[in-house]
C-alpha angles and dihedrals in degrees: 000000000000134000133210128216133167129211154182097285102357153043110243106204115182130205112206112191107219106161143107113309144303086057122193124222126277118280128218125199123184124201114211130180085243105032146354121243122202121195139194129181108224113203091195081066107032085224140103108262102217131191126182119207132188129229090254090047094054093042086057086045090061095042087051088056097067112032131078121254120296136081122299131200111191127209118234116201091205091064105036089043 
């Protein structure tokens, strides 16, 4: 289950585990013009994990995603044209 929510500046976007046990703790991920932030609440802790991620970063992510194992360089238009 996931919700969407949309703020001022970013997109809040929540992962519910319901599945089967053992289940692990909500994750946020919040969608900024700049970046993109995941967080995890980790119980061992008793703090919110968080991990920042760049555009690039996150365009690399979804092609990962997708492609076998190996290392990947991926064009960007912005930067050839």
């Amino acid at each position: 289950m996931f919700s969407i929510e949309h703020e001022f500046d970013a997109t809040v976007i929540t992962l519910v585990d319901d599945g089967p046990a053992p289940l692990q703790e909500d994750v946020v991920i919040n969608a900024f013009e700049e970046c993109v932030t995941i967080e995890q609440y980790d119980p061992r802790t008793d703090s919110m994990q968080k991990i920042t991620l760049s555009m690039g970063q996150l365009r690399d992510l979804g092609a990962a995603l997708d492609l076998p194992e190996g290392v990947y360089t991926l064009n960007n238009p912005k930067r050839n044209g």
